[in-house]
N, C-alpha and C positions, 0 to 999 in steps of 0.2 A: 504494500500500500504506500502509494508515494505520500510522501506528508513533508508539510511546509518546512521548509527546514532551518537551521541555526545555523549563523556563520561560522561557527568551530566545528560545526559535527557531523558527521555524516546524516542525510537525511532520507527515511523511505518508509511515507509516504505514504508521506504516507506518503509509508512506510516504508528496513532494508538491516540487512546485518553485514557491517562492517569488513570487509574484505582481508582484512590483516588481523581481525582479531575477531575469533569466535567462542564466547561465553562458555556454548553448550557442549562446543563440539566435543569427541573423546576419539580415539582410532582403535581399532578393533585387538590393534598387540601393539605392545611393547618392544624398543630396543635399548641397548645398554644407553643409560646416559638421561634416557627417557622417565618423566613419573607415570607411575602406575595410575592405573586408571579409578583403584578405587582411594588413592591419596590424592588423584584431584576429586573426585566426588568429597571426599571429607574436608578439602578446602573449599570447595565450592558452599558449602554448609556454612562455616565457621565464616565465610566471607556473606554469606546470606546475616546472616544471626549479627555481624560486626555492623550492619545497614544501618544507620541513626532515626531517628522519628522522621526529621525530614526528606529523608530520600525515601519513605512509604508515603509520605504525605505528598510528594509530589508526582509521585506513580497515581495513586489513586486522583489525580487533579487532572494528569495528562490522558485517564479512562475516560472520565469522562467528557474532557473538552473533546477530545477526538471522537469518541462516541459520538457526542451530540454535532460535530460538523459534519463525521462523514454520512451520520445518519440524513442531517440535512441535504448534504452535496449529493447523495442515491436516487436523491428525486426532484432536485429542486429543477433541473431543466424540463421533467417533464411538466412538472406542478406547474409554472410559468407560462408553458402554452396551451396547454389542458383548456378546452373549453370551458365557459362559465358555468353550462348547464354542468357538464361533470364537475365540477368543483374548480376548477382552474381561474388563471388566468388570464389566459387567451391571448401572450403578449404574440408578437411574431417573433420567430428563431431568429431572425439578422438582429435582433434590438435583444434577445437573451444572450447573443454571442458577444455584443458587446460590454454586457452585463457582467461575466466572465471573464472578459479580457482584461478587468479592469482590478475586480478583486480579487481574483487568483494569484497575479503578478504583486500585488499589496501584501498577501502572505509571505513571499518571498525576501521582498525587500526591506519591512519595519525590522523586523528583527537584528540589522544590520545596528538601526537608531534603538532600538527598542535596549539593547543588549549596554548600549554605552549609558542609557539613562538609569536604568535597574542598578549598574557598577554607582554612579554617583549618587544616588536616592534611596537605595534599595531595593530589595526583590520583593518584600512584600509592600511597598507602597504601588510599586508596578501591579502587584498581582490583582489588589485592589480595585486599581483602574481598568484590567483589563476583565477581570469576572464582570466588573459592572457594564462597560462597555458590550461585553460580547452580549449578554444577558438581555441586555435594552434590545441589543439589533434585533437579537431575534424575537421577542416580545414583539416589535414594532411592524417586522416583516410578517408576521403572521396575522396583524389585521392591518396591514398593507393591502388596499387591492389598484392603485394607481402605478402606472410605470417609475415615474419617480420618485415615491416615497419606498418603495419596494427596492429602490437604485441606493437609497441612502440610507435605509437601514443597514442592508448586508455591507455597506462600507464599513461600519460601524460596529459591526462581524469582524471584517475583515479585521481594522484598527485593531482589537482587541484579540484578536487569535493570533494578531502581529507581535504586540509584546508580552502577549502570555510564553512563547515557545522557547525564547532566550533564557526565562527567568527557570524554567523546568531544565532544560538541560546545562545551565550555569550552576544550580543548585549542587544536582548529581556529580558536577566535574568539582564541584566546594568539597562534596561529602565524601568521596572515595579517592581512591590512591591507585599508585599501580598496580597491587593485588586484586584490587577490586573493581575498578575503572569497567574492564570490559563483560564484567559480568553486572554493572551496574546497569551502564545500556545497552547490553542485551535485554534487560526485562525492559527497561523505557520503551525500547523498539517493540518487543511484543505487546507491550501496555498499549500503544499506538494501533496494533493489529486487531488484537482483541476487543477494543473500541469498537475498533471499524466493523469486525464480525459482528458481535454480539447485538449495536444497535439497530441498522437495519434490516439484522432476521428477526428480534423479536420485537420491538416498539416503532416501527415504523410501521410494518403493517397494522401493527395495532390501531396507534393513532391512527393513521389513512382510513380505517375502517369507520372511523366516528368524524374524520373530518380534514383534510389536509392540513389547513390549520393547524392542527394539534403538533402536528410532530415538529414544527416552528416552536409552540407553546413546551414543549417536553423538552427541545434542545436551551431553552433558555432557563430551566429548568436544573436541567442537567449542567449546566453551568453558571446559574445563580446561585446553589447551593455552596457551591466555592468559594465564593464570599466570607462564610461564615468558618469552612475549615480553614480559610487563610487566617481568619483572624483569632479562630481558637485554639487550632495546634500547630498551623506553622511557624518555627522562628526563625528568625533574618538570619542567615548563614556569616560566618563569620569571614571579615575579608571585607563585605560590600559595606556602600556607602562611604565608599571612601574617593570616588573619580578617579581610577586608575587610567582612563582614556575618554579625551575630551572629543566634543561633535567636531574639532577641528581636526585632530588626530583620524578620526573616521572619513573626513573625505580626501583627507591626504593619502591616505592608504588605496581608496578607493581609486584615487586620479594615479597613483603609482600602477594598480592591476589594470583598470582601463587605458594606459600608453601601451599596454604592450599586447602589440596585434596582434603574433602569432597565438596569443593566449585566447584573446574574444574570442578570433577566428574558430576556435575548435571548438567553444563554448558554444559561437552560434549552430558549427554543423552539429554537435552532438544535438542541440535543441531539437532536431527535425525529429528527432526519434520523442521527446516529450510534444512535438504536436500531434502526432499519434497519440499519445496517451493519454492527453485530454479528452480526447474525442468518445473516451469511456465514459466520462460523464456528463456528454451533451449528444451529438449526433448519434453514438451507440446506443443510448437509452430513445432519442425519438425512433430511430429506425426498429429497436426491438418492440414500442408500444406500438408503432402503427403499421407494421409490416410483418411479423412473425407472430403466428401461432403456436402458442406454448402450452398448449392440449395435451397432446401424447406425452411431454415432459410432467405435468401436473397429473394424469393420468397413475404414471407409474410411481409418482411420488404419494398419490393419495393411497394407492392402492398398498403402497407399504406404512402409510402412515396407519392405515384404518386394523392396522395387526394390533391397534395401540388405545385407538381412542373411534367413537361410533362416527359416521359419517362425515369422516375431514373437506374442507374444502379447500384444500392450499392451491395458491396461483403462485406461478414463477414470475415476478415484476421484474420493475425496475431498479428497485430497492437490492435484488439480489443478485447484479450482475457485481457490485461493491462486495457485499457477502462470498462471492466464489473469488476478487484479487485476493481477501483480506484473507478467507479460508487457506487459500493457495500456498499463500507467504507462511501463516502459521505452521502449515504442516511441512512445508519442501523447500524452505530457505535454506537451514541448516544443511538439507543432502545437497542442495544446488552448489553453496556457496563452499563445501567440502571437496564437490566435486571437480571444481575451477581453483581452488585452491591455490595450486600452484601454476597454474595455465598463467603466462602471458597476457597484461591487460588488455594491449589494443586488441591482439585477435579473438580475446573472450569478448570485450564488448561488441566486435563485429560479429560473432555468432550468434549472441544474445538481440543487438539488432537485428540481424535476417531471422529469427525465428520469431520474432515481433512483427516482423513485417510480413510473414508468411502468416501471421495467426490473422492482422487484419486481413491480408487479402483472402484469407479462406471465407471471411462473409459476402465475395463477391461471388462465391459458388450459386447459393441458390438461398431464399428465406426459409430456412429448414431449421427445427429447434436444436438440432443436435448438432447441426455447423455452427449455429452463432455458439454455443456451449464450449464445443472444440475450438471454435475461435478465440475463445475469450482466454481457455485456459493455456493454450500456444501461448497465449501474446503476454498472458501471465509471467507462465515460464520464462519469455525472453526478456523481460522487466526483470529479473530475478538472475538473471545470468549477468544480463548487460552492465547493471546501475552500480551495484558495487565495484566493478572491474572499472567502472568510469574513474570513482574517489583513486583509484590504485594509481592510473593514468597521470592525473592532474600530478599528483605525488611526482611522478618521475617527470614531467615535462616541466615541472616549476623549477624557477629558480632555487640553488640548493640554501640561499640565506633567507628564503621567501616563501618556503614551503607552505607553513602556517598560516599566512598571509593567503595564497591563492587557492589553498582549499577551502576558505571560509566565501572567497567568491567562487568557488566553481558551483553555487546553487543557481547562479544567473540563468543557467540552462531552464529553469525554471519559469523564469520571467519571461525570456521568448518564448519559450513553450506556449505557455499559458497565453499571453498575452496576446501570440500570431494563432495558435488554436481554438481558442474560440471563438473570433470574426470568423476566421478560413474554416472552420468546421461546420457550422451554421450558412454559411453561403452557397458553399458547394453543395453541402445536403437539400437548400433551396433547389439550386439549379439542378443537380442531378435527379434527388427522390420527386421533389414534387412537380419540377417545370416538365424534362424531361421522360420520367418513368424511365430512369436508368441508376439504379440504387449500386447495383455491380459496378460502374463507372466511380463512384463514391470511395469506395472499400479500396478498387486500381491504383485510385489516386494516392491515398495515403498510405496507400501499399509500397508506394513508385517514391515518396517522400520516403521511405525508411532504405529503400535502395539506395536513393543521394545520398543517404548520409553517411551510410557506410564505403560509396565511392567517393565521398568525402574527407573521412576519416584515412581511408587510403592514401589518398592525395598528401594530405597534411602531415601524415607519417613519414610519407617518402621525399617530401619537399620542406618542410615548415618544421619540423617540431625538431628540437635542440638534438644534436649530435650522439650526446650522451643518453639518448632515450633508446631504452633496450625493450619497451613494451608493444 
């Protein structure tokens, strides 16, 4: 699940598990020199149990803000064009995609400002600001029915999901140390997953069923209550509030990573692979509501549900195309990211792009439940090979005093992503599903944008990217 990320951290996205260092992982033997497998289990314990109040405190804060966004983000493009009769809003897709472009790219970039304000004020004066903020948007976007107030609450999301994200993983980096570091966020990262799981399988349909609305009114919910754990067992991490970097410090560093071309350069081709991936929560969710039949799917799913409980009525939505990224990650990051382990970054992330880009074009086959299914889970997979192997990348093509420095912008891929994905995702889907009746043509296209990128990335390796780069 890719998720908004921090400028020190790896970010995925919602949600991703760190390419150089994995929490969970164990290998199946031992060689000399090596710890045994059940001396790290009993470290892994004693590093569990050493965790301080605030690094649970901030796991349970990160459940549920992400819960309640991505529960949000599972259906917000459909709920936005949905007819009024059905409960919607009935905007048009070109004026949703701009909607999108706007504060998608906002989650990537506050956390930049977000992250140097929390270091001179605090993290819990931040955290304050941002329960309250996020809390309001959605409060307001749920009896939003005008374009523009509906524009300016979810900003108001956005703000606040901006400088919530610094202040949870600044926390976790106060609270732990090198023994404990990457089994710290390994659970942030799945905290982040299981979010994602958890709320759109079971409280969005919920809500949906009583009212769309609601699941607006649940995620404000879900993240007002934070308010009060902030203020009753989190305490200020020791360190902050002290300005260890000023806003001036911050664009100075910024104007040092933006001179150097060759760096944007691979930022923007990698992006082409994140405008495919937005396109999972705007054009893939209208083309799954209003072109694919998910019958025979719900078919077999009731027909095992009802082993359990009397006459089930489950429907496969849109809610649960989010449910099978987040499921995905939960269960086969760990084998994924063991398996690439030691592979080469550029050529794992060009694997992982072509198997992304073959998972979109597999929904140019036909509107069959079980290609968009296999679709989705392809393109899972290649998010899950690719992303990590990207951080690995940046690593060796940065500068070796600046390391630090350009992995905390290598989320920029982000911002174009987002940013060019949902106008271009929304337009095309115009022209292609509804002008034309050529939905196949749709799927080619950002099929064809995952090929550039990796004849991209080719390019760049072989011409552009520092000498000493062995990835």
């Amino acid at each position: 699940m890719s998720d908004s990320p921090t400028p020190d951290k790896n970010s995925k996205g919602g949600f991703q598990t760190r390419p150089s260092t994995n929490p969970c992982q164990t290998r199946p033997s031992t060689t000399p020199g090596q710890t045994h497998p059940s001396t790290k289990s009993g470290q892994t314990r004693r590093n569990m149990r050493s965790f301080p109040r605030d690094f649970w405190t901030v796991i349970v804060m990160e459940f549920f803000e992400r819960g309640s966004y991505y529960g949000v983000m599972s259906v917000l493009s459909v709920y936005l064009v949905l007819s009024r009769e059905s409960g919607g809003l009935a905007f048009s897709k070109e004026s949703v995609g701009v909607i999108k472009s706007v504060i998608t790219p906002l989650l990537y970039l506050l956390p930049i400002l977000a992250g140097a304000i929390g270091d001179r004020l605090g993290y819990k004066k931040v955290l304050f600001f941002a329960f309250i903020t996020m809390s309001t948007g959605y409060l307001l976007t749920g009896f939003s029915e005008t374009y523009a107030t509906v524009f300016l609450s979810l900003l108001l999301v956005a703000l606040g999901a901006g400088f919530f994200k610094p202040m949870v993983a600044g926390t976790i980096a106060r609270v732990t140390d090198k023994s404990s570091s990457s089994l710290g966020f390994g659970i942030y990262y799945w905290s982040i997953n299981l979010g994602a799981f958890l709320f759109p399988l079971i409280l969005v349909p919920w809500m949906k069923s009583i009212s769309w609305n609601y699941i607006f009114f649940m995620a404000a919910i879900g993240t007002g209550w934070l308010f009060f754990l902030n203020y009753f067992v989190f305490k200020e991490p020791k360190g902050t509030a002290t300005g260890s970097k000023t806003i001036g410090k911050i664009f100075s560093e910024m104007f040092t990573v933006l001179k150097d071309y060759r760096f944007i350069l691979m930022i923007v081709i990698y992006s082409g692979f994140w405008i495919m991936y937005f396109q999972v929560y705007d054009s893939v969710l209208w083309y799954l509501t209003e072109h694919i039949n998910m019958g025979p799917v719900n078919k077999i799913v009731n027909s095992f549900l009802s082993l359990f409980v009397s006459n089930p009525d489950w429907k496969f939505e849109a809610e649960h195309v989010t449910v099978m990224n987040a499921g995905a990650i939960i269960l086969l990051q760990l084998f994924v990211s063991a398996l690439v382990r030691k592979a080469k970054a550029l050529p794992t992330m060009i694997i992982g792009i072509a198997i992304g880009s073959l998972g979109m074009g597999m929904l140019a086959i036909a509107p069959s439940p079980w290609i968009f299914l296999a679709g989705m889970f392809v393109f899972t997979l290649g998010e899950m090979t690719a992303h990590p192997k990207f951080i690995s990348y940046v690593g060796l093509i940065a500068p070796p005093d600046k390391k630090a420095l350009y992995q905390g912008y290598s989320f920029l891929y982000g911002v174009i992503g987002s940013g060019v994905g949902g106008i271009l995702g929304a337009w095309l889907y115009v022209l292609f599903v509804e002008k034309l009746n050529q939905p196949s043509m749709l799927w080619l296209t950002f099929s064809m944008i995952g090929v550039l990128t990796i004849i991209g990335l080719l390019l760049y390796n072989r011409f552009l990217a520092p000498k000493s780069t062995e990835g």
